[in-house]
Residue frames as qw, qx, qy, qz and C-alpha x, y, z in Angstrom:
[[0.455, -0.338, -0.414, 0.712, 97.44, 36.42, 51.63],
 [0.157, -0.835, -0.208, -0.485, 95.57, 39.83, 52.38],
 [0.466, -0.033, -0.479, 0.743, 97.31, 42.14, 54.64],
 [0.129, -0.782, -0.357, -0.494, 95.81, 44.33, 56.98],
 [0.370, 0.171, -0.519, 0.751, 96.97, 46.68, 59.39],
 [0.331, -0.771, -0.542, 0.050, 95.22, 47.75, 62.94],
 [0.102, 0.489, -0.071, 0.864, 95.16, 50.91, 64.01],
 [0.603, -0.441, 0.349, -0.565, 94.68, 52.14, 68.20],
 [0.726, -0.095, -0.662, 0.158, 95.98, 48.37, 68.93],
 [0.583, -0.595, 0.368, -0.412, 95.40, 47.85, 72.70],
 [0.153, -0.319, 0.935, -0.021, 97.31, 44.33, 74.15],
 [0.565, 0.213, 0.717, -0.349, 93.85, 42.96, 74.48],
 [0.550, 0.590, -0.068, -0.588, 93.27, 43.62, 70.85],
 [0.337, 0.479, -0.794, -0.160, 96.51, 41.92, 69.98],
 [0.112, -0.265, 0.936, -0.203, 95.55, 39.14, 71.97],
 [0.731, 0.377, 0.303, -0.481, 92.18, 38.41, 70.75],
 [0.438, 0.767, -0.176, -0.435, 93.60, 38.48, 67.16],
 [0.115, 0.482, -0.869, 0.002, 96.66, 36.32, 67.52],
 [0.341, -0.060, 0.924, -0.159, 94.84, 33.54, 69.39],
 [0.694, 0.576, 0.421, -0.102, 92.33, 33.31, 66.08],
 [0.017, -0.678, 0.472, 0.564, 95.18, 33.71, 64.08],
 [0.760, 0.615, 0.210, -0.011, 93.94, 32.96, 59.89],
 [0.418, -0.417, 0.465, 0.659, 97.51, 32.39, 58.43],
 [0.384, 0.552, 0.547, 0.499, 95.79, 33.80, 54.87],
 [0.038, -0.936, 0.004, -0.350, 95.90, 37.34, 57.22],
 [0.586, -0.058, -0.325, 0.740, 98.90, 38.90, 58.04],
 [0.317, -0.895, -0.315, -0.006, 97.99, 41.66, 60.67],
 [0.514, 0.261, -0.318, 0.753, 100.27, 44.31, 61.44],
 [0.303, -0.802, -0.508, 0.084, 99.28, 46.17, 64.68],
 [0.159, 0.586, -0.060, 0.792, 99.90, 49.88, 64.74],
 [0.207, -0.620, -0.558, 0.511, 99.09, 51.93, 68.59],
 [0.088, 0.172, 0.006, -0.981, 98.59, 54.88, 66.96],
 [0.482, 0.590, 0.511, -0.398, 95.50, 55.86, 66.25],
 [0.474, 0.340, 0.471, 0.662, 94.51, 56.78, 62.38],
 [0.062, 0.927, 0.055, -0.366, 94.67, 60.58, 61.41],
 [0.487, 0.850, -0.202, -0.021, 96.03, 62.73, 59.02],
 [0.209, -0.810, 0.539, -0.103, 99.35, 62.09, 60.61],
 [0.539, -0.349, 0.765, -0.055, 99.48, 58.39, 60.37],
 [0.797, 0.555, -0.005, -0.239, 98.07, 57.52, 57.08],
 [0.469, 0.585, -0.652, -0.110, 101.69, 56.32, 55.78],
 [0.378, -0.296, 0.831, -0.279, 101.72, 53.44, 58.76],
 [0.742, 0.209, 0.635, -0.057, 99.42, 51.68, 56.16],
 [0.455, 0.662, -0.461, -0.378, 101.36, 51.40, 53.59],
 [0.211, 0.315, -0.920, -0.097, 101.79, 48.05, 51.54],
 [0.310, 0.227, 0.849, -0.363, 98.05, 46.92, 53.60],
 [0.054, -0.253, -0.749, -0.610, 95.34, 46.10, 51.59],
 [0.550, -0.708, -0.341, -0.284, 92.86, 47.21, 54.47],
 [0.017, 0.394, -0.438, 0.808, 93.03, 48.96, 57.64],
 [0.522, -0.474, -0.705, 0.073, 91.04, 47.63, 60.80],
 [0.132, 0.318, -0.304, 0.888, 90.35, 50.74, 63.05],
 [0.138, -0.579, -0.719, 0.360, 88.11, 51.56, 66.27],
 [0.049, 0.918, 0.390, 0.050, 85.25, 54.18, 67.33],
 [0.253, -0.836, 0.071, 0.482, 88.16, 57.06, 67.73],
 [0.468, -0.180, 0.419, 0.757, 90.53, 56.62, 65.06],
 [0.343, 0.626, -0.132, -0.688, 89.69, 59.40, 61.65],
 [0.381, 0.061, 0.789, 0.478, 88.57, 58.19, 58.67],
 [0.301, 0.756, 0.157, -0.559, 87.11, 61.91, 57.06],
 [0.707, 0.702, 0.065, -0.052, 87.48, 62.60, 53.87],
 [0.196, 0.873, -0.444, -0.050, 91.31, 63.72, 53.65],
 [0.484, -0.483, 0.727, -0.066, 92.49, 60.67, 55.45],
 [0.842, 0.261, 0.443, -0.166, 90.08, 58.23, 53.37],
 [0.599, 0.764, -0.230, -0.065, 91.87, 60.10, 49.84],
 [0.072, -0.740, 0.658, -0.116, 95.45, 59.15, 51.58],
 [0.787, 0.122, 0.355, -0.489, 94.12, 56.20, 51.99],
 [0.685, 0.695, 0.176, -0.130, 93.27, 55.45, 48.45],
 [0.307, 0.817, -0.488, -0.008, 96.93, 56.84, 47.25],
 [0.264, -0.556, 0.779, -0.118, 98.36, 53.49, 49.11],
 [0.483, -0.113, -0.834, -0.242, 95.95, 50.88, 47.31],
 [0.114, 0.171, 0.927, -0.315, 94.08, 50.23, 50.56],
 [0.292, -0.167, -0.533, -0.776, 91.01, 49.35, 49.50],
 [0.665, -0.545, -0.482, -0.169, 88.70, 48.14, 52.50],
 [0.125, -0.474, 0.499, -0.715, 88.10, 49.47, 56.15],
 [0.607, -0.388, -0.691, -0.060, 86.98, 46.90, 58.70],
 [0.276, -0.624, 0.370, -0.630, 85.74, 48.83, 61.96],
 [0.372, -0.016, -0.873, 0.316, 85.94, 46.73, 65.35],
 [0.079, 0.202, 0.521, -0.826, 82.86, 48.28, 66.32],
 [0.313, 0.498, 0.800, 0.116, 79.18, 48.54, 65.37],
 [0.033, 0.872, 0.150, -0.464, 79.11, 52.71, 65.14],
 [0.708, 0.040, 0.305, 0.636, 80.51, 54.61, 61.90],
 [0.042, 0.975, 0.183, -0.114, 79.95, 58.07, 62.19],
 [0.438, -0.615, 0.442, 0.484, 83.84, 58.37, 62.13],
 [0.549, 0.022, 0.648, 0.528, 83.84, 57.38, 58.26],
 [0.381, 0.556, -0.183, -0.716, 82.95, 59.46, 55.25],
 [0.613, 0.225, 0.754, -0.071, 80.77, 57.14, 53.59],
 [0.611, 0.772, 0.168, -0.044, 80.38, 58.94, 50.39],
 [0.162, 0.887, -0.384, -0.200, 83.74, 59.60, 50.08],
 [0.501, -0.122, 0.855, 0.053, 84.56, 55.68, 50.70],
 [0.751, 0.372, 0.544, -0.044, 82.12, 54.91, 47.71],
 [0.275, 0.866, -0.194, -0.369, 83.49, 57.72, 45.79],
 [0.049, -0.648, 0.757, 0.067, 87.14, 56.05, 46.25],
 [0.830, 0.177, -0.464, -0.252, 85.70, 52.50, 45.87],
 [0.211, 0.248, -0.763, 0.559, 86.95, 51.79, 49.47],
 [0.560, -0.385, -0.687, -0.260, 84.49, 48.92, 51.05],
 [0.132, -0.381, 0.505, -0.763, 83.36, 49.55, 54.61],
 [0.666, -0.120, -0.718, -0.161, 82.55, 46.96, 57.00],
 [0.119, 0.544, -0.498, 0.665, 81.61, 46.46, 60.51],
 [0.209, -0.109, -0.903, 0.360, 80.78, 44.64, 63.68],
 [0.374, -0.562, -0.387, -0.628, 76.84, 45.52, 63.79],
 [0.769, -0.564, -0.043, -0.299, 76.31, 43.50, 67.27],
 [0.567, 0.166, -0.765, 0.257, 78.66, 42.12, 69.62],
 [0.298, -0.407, -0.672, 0.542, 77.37, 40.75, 73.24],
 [0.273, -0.742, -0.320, -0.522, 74.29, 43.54, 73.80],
 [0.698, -0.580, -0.411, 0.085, 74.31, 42.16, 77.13],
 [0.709, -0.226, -0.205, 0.636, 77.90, 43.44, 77.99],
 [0.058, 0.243, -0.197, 0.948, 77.05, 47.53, 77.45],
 [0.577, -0.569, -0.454, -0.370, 73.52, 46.56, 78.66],
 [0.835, -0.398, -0.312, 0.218, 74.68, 45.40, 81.91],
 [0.469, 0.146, -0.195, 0.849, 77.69, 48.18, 82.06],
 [0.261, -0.459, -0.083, -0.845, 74.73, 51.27, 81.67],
 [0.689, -0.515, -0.506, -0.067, 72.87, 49.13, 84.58],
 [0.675, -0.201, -0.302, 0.642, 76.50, 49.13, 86.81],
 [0.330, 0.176, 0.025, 0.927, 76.52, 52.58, 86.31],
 [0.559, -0.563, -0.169, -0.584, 72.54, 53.77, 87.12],
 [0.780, -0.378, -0.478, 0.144, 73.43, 51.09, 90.33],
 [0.617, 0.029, -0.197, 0.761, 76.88, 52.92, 91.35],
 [0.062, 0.410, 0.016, 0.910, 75.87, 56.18, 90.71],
 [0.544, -0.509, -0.518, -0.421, 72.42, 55.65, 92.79],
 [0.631, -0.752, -0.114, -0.152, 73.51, 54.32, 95.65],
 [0.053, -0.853, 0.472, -0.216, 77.05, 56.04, 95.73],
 [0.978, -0.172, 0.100, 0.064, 78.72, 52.62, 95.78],
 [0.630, 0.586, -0.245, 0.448, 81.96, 54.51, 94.26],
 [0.116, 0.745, -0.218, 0.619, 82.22, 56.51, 96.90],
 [0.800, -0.514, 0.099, -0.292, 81.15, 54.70, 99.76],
 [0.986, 0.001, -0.086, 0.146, 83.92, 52.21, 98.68],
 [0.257, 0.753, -0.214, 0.567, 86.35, 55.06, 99.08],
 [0.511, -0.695, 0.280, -0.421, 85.12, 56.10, 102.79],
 [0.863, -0.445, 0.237, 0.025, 85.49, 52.35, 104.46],
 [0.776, 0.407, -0.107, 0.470, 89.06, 51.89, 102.83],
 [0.147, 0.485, -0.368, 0.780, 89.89, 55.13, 105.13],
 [0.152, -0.110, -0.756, 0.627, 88.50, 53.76, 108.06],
 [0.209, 0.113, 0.214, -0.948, 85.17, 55.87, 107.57],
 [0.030, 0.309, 0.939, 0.146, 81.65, 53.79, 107.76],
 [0.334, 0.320, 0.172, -0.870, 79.39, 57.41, 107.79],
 [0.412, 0.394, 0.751, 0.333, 76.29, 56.85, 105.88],
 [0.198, 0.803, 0.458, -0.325, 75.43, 60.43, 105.13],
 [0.247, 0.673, -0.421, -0.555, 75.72, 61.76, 101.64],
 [0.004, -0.106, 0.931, 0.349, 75.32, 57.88, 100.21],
 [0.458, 0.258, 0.532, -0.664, 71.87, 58.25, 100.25],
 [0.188, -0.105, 0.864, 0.455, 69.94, 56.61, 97.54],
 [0.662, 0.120, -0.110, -0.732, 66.43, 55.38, 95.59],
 [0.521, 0.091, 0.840, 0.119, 64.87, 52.01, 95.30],
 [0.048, -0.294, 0.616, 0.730, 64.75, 51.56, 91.91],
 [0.002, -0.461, -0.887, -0.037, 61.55, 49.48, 92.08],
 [0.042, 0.727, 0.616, -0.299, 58.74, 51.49, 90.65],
 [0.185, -0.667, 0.227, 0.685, 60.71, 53.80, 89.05],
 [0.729, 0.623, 0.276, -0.059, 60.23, 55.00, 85.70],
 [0.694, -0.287, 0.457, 0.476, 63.10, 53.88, 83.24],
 [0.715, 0.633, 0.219, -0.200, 63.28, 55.10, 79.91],
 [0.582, -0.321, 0.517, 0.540, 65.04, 54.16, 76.81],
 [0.367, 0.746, -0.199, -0.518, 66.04, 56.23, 73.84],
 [0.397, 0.414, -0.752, -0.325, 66.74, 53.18, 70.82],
 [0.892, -0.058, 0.362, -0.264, 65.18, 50.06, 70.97],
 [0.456, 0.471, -0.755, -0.006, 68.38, 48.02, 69.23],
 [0.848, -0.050, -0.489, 0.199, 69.63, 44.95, 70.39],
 [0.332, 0.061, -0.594, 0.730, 71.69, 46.87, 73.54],
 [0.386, -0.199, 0.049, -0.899, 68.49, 49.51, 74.42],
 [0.755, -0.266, -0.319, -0.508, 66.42, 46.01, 74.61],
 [0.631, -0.011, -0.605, 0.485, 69.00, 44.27, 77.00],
 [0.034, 0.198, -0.296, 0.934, 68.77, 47.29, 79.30],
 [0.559, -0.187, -0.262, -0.764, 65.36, 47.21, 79.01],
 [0.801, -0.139, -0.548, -0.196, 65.08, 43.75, 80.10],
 [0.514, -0.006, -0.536, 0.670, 67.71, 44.31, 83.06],
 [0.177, -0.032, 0.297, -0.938, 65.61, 47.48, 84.57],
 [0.673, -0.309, -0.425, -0.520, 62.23, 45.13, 84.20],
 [0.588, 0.001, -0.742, 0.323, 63.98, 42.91, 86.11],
 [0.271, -0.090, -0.682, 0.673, 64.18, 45.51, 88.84],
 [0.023, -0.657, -0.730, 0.185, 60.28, 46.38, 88.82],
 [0.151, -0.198, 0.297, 0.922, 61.27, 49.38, 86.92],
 [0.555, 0.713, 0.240, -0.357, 58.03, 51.39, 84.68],
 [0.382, 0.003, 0.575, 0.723, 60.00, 51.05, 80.98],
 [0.451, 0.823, 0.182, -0.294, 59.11, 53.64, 78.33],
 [0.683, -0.145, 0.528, 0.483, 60.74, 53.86, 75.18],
 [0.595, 0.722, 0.106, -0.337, 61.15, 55.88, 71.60],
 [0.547, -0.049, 0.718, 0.428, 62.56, 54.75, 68.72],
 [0.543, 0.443, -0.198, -0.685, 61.67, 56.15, 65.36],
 [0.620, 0.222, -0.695, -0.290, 61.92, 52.77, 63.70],
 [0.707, -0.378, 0.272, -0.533, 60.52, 50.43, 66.93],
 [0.597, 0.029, -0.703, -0.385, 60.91, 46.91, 67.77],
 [0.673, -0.342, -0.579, -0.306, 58.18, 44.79, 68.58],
 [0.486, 0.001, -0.737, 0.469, 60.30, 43.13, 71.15],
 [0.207, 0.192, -0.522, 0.805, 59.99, 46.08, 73.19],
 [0.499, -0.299, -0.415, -0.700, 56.07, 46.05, 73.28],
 [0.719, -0.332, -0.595, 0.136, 56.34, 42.93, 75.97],
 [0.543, 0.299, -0.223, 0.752, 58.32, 45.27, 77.86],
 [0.140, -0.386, -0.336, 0.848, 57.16, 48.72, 78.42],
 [0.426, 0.723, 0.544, -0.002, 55.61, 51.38, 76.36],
 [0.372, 0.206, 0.251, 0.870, 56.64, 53.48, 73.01],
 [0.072, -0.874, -0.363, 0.315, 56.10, 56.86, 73.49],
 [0.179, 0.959, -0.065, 0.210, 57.07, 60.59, 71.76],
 [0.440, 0.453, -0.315, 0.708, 60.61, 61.64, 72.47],
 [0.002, 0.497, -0.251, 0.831, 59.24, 64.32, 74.27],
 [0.866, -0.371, -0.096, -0.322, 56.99, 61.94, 76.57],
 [0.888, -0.277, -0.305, 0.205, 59.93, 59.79, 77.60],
 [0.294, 0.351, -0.337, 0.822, 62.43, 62.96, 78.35],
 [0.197, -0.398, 0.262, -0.857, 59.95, 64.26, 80.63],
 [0.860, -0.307, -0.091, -0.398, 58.48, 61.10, 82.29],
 [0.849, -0.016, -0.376, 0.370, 61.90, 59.31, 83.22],
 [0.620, -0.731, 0.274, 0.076, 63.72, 59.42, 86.69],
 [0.465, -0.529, 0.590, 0.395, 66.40, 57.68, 84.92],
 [0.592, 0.766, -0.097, -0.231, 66.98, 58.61, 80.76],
 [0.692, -0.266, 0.606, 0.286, 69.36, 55.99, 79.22],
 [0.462, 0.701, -0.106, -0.533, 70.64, 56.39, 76.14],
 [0.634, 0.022, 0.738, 0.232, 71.44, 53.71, 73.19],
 [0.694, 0.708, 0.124, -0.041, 71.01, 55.15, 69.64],
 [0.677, -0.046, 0.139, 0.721, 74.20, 55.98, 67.14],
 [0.053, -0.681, -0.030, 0.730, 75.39, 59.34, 66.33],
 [0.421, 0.466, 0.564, 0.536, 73.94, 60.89, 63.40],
 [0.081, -0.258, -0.061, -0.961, 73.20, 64.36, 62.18],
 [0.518, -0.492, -0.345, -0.609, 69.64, 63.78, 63.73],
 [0.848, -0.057, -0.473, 0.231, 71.44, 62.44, 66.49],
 [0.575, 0.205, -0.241, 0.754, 73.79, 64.92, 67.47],
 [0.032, -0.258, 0.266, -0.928, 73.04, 66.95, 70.72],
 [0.396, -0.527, -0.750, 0.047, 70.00, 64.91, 71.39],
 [0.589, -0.565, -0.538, 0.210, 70.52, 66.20, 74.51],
 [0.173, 0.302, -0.003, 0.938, 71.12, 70.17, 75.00],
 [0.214, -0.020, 0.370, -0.904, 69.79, 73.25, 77.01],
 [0.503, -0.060, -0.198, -0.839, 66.17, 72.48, 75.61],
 [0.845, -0.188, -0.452, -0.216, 65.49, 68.80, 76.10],
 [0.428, 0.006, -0.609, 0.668, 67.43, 69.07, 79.51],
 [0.310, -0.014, 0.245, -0.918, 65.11, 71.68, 80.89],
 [0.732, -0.061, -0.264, -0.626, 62.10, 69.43, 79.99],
 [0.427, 0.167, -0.845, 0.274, 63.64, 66.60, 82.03],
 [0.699, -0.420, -0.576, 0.053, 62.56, 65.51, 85.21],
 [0.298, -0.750, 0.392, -0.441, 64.02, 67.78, 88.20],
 [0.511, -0.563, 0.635, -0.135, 66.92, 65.64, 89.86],
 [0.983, 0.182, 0.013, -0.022, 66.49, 62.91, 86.88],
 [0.559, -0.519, 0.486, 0.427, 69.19, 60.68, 86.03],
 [0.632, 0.733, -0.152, -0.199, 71.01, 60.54, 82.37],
 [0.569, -0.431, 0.640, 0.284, 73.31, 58.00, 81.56],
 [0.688, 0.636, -0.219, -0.272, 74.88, 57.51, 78.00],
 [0.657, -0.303, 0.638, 0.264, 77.34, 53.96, 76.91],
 [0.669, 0.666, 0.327, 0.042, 76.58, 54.96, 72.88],
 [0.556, 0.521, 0.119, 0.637, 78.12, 58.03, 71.78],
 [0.367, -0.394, -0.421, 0.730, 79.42, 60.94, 73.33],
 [0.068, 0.007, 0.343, 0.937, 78.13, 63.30, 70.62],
 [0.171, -0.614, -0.751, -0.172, 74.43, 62.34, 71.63],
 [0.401, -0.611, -0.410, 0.546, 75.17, 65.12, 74.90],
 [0.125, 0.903, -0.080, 0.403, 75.71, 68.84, 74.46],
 [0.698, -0.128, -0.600, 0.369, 78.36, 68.52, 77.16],
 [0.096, -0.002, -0.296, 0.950, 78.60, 72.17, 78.39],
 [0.530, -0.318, -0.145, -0.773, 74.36, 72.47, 78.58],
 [0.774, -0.125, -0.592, 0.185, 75.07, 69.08, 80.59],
 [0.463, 0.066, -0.446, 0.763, 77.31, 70.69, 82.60],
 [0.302, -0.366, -0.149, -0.867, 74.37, 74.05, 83.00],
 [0.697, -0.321, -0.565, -0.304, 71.95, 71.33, 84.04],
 [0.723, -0.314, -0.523, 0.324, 73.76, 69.86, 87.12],
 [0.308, 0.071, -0.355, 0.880, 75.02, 73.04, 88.21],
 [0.318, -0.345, -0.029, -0.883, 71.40, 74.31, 88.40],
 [0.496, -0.066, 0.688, -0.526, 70.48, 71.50, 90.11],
 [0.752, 0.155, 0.069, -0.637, 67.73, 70.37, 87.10],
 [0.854, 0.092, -0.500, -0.113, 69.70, 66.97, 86.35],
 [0.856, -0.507, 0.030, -0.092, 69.82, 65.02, 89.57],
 [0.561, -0.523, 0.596, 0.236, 73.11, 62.96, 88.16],
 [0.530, 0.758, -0.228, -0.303, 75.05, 61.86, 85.29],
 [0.801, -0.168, 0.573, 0.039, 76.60, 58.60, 84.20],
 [0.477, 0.773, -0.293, -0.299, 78.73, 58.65, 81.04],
 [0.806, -0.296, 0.432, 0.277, 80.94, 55.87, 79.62],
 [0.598, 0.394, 0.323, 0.619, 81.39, 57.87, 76.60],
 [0.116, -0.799, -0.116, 0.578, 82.48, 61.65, 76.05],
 [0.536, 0.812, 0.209, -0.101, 82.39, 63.90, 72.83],
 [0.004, 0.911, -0.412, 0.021, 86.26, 64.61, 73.30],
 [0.855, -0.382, 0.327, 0.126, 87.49, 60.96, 74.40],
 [0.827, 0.532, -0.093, 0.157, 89.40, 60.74, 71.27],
 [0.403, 0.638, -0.458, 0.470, 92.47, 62.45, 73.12],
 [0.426, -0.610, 0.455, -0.490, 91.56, 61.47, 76.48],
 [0.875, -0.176, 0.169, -0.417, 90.07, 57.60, 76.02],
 [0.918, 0.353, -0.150, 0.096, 92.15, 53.97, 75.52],
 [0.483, 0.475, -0.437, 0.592, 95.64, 55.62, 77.47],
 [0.666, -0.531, -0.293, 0.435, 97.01, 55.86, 80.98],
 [0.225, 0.676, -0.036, 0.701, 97.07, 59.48, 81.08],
 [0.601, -0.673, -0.353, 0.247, 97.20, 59.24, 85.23],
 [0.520, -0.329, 0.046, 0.787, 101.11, 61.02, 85.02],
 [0.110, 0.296, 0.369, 0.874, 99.91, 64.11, 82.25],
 [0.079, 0.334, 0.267, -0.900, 97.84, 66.98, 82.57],
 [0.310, 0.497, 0.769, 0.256, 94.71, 66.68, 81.37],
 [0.021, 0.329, -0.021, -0.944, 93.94, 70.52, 79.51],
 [0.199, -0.602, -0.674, -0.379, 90.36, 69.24, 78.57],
 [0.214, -0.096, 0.540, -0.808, 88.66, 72.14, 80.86],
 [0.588, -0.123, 0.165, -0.782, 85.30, 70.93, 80.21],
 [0.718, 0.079, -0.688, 0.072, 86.12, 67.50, 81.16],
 [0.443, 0.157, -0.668, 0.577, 87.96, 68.64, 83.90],
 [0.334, -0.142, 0.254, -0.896, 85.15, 70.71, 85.18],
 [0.640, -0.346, -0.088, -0.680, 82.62, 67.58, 85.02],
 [0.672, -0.033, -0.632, 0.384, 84.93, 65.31, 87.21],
 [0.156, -0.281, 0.294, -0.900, 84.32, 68.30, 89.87],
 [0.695, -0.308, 0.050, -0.648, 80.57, 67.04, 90.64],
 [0.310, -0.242, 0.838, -0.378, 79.81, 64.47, 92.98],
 [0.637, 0.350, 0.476, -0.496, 76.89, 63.41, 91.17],
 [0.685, 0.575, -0.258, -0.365, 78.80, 62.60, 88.44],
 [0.823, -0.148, 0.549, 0.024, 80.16, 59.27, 86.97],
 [0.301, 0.794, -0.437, -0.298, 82.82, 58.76, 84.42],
 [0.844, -0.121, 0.440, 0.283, 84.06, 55.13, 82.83],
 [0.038, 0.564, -0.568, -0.598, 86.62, 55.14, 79.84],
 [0.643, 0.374, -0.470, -0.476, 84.57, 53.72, 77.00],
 [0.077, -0.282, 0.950, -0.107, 84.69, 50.06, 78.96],
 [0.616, 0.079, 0.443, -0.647, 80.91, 48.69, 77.91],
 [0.855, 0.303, -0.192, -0.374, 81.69, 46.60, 75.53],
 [0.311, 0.565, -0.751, 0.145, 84.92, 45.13, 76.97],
 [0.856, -0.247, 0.396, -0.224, 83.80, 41.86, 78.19],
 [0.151, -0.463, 0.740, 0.465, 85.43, 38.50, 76.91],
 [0.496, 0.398, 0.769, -0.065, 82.60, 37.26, 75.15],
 [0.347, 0.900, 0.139, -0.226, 82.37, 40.81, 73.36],
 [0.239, -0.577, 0.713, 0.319, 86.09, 40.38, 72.21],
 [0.526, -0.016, 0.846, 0.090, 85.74, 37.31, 70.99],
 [0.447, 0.646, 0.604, -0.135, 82.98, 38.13, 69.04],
 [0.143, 0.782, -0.330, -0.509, 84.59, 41.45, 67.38],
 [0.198, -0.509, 0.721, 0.427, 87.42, 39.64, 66.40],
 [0.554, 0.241, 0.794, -0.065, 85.23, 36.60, 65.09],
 [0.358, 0.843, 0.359, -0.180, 82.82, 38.75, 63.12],
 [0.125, 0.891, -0.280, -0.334, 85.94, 41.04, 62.01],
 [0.075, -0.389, 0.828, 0.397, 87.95, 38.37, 60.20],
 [0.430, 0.392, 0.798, 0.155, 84.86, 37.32, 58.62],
 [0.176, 0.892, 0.114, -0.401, 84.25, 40.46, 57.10],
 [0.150, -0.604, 0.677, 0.391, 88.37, 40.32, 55.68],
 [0.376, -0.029, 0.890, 0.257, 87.74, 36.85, 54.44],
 [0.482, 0.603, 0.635, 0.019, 84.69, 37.91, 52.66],
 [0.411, 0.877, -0.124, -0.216, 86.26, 40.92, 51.02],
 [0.287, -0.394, 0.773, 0.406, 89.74, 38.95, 50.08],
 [0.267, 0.126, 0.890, 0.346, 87.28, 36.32, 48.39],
 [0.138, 0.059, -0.224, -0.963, 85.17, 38.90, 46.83],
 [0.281, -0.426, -0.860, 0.021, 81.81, 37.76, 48.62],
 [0.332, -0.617, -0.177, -0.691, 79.12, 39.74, 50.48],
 [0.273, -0.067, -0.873, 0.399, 79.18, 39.32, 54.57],
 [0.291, -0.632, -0.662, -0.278, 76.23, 41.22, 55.19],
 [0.494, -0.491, -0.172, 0.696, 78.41, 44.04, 57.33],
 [0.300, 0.374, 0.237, 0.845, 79.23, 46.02, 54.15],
 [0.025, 0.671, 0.141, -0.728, 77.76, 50.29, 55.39],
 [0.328, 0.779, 0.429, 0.317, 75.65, 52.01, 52.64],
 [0.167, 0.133, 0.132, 0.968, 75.95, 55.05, 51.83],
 [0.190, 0.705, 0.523, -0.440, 72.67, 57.25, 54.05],
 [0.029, -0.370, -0.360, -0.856, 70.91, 58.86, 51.20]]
């Protein structure tokens, strides 16, 4: 028996988990998130299971350590949230869900370049109140339009393949290419696909080379009126040179399913509370903007697949095997 407690349990989480229930794991599900503050809620677990928000820095990882747990299994494919050298330091394995369903944030970042385009949020608003105006829902046909995608992964090539579909131009950079995308579109400079896309999609993870991507400098080199939609990380954005952009007009519109702050905002039913994020609160103001709560991977096929993939990870550290998940240490 190998215990392991979750951390930021959502129902759907429990219910994934339970109905593949491995009576050699005894889950304990926690809703808090992990953070300094909660570190004693895994006591007595040989491993923690946590998502893209919960903390797992250096202080938390040592607290950790002081309870025996000895293995983190994320439910996700991102792990910027872990101190990796401080995990090898402590001899605490790290493991995680590289891929689940592409298709399902592919197909979200689509819903969202669609919605946002041709104002399909808002329009559904108007005829609900009796009001069938069409002016201000203007739109683009997307045909012909040049698409471009920052990461050429397994979700960046799904996207890719969904915006051929619609007779999209595809461009594309990657520092480490693949092939795939070759059938596709063309790889080009960074600075060739920031300033040749109508509509700038993003798909890489957050890394120090990562972080801000997108800020006063590669926003000004955009397109006039382009579009920028991100379903990765929220740390890719600068959010307040974001925020510069639209107000000057030079990005068109803005489609986000992730935000640098979500950690207190994302995963809860904060409808009844004040939200005292101002520079949240200030880009729910534009019309031209578009806001989901981290929901691009929540299909049930991507579930399924977590869980799957995450209790093969468990079973292969219980029985002191290799699953091919394990997270290096970046040197």
């Amino acid at each position: 028996m190998i215990k392991i407690t979750l951390f930021s349990t959502q129902p759907y989480d429990r219910r994934f988990f339970d109905a593949a229930a491995d009576p050699s794991i005894e889950f304990t599900y926690q809703e808090a998130a992990l953070t300094p503050h909660s570190i004693a809620l895994a006591e007595g677990a040989d491993g923690v299971c946590v998502f893209v928000n919960d903390v797992l820095d250096a202080s938390v990882l040592e607290g950790l350590a002081s309870l025996n747990v000895r293995a983190v299994f994320l439910r996700c494919a991102g792990y910027n949230n872990v101190d990796l050298a401080t995990a090898r330091r402590l001899g605490i394995q790290v493991a995680r869900v590289p891929a689940y369903s592409p298709e399902a944030v592919a197909e979200h970042a689509v819903a969202l370049i669609m919605t946002l385009n041709r104002r399909t949020h808002r329009a559904f608003n108007r005829v609900r109140e009796g009001n069938f105006n069409l002016d201000g829902l203007l739109g683009v046909t997307l045909h012909g339009r040049t698409a471009g995608i920052i990461g050429t992964g397994k979700i960046g090539i799904a996207t890719a393949r969904i915006l051929k579909g619609f007779g999209c131009r595809l461009l594309a950079h990657d520092p480490m290419p693949s092939p795939e995308f070759e059938t596709l579109g063309e790889l080009v400079s960074l600075e060739q696909v920031i300033a040749q896309s109508d509509i700038l999609s993003l798909h890489c993870p957050l890394l120090p080379a990562t972080h801000h991507m997108i800020n006063a400098r590669t926003l000004a080199a955009m397109k006039p009126g382009a579009m920028l939609v991100n379903t990765s990380r929220g740390g890719l954005i600068d959010t307040r040179a974001v925020i510069e952009a639209l107000k000057s007009r030079q990005l068109g519109a803005l489609a986000i399913d992730v935000y640098e702050q979500e950690a207190g905002l994302f995963f809860k039913d904060r409808s009844s509370d004040i939200i005292d994020d101002d520079i949240f609160g200030r880009l729910m103001t534009f019309p031209n903007v578009l806001v989901t709560g981290h929901q691009g991977f929540f299909t049930v096929e991507a579930l399924t697949e977590i869980t799957a993939v995450t209790l093969d990870n468990i079973r292969a550290f219980r029985d002191g095997r290799v699953s091919g998940n394990e997270v290096a240490v970046q040197v």
